[in-house]
C-alpha positions in Angstrom: 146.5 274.4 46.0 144.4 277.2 43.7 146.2 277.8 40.7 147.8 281.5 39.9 145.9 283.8 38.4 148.1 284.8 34.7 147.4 287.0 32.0 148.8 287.5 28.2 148.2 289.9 25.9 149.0 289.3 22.0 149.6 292.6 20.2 148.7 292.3 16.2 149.4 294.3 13.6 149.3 294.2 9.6 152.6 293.9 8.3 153.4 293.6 4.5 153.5 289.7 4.6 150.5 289.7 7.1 149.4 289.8 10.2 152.0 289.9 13.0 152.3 289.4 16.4 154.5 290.2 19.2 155.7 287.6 21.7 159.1 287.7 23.6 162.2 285.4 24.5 161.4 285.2 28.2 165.1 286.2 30.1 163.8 285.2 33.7 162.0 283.1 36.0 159.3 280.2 34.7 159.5 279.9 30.7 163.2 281.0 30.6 164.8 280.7 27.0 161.0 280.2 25.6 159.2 282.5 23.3 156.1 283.6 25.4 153.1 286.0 25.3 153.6 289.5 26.8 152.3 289.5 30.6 152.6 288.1 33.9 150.8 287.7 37.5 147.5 289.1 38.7 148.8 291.2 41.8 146.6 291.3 45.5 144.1 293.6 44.1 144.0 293.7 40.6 141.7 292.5 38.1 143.4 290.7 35.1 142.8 294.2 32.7 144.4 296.0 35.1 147.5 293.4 35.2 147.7 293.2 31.4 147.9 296.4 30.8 150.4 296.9 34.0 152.3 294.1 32.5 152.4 295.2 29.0 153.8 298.5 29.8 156.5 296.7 32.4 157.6 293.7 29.7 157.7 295.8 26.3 157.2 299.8 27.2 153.9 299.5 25.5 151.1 301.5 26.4 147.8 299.8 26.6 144.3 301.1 27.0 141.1 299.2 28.9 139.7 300.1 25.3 142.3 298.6 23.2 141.8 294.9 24.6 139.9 292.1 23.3 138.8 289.1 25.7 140.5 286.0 23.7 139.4 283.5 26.5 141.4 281.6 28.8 143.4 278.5 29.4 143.7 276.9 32.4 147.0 274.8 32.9 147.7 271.9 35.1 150.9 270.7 36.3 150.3 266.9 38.1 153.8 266.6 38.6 154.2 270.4 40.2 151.0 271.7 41.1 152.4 275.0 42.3 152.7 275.9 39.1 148.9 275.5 37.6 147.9 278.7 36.1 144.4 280.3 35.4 145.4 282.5 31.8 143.2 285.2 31.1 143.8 286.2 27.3 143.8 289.4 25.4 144.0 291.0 21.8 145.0 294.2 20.9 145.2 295.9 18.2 146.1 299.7 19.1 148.3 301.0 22.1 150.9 303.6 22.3 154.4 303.3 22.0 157.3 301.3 19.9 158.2 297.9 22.0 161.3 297.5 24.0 163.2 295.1 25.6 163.5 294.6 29.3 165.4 292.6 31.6 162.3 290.1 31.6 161.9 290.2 27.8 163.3 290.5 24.8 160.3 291.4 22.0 160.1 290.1 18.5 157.3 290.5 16.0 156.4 287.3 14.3 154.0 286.7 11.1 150.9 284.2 12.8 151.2 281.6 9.6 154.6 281.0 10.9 154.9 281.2 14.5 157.9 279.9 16.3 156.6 277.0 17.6 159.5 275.1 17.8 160.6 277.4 21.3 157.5 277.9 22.5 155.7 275.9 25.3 154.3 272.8 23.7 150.4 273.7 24.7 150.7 276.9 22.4 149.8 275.4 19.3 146.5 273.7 20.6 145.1 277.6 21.5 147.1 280.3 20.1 146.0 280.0 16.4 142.4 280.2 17.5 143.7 283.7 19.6 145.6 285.8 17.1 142.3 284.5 14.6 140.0 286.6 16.5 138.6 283.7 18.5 137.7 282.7 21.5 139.0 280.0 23.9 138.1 278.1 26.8 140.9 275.5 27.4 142.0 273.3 29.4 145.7 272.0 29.0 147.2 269.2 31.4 151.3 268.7 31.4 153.0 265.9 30.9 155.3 264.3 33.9 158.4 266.5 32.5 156.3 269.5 32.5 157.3 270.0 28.9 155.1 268.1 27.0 150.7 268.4 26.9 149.2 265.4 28.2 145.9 266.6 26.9 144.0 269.6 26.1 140.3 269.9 26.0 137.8 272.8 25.2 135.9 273.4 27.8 133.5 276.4 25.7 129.4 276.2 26.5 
């Protein structure tokens, strides 16, 4: 089974106790009840810029440019006990775009400071990348699931 092709997009911005980023309480489908990234599926014929930015604009109201994103990498995940779900995660930084963000019926956006993210109701695997991320890095990772699909069996860096 080839693994779905995903993509996020962490908006930052300086706030008065640092930086911030926004993430969202996920209100349907896979990650319900979990704070996420912002984005979703490639679609038939897009490339992952073009389904970020689509994505973006569907999940928040924000309007993203090609020129306002920052490659951040990628994480592959792997699912052993539900292969159908194994993701390829093509990851992006932005720090400009258009528009104040909104909820939808798929999320509900919050900005959070990145010393402090919410960790706690998040996917498990999202502290072994996402500091690296909203740090201006780069990743290459590969993270497997535990049998409850909850919990990281591993995760490895799989950079040159």
């Amino acid at each position: 089974m080839t693994a779905a092709a995903v993509t996020l997009c962490f908006l930052l911005r300086d706030g008065a106790d640092g930086t911030q980023v926004l993430l969202g309480l996920k209100q349907t489908g896979f990650g319900r009840g979990k704070i996420v990234g912002i984005g979703g599926h490639v679609e038939p014929g897009e490339t992952s810029v073009q389904a970020v930015i689509r994505e973006v604009l569907e999940e928040t109201g924000v309007v993203l440019q090609q020129g306002d994103l920052t490659d951040a990498g990628a994480v592959h995940f792997v699912f052993p006990a539900r292969p159908e779900w194994d993701m390829e995660t093509t990851l992006f930084t932005a720090r400009t775009w258009t528009g104040d963000p909104q909820p939808s019926d798929e999320i509900l956006p919050e900005w959070f400071r990145v010393d402090t993210l919410p960790v706690d109701r998040m996917w498990q695997d999202a502290d072994h990348w996402l500091p690296v991320v909203l740090e201006g890095g780069t990743v290459n990772v590969v993270v497997t699931m535990d049998a409850d699909n909850e919990s990281v069996a591993s995760s490895r860096s799989v950079l040159p």
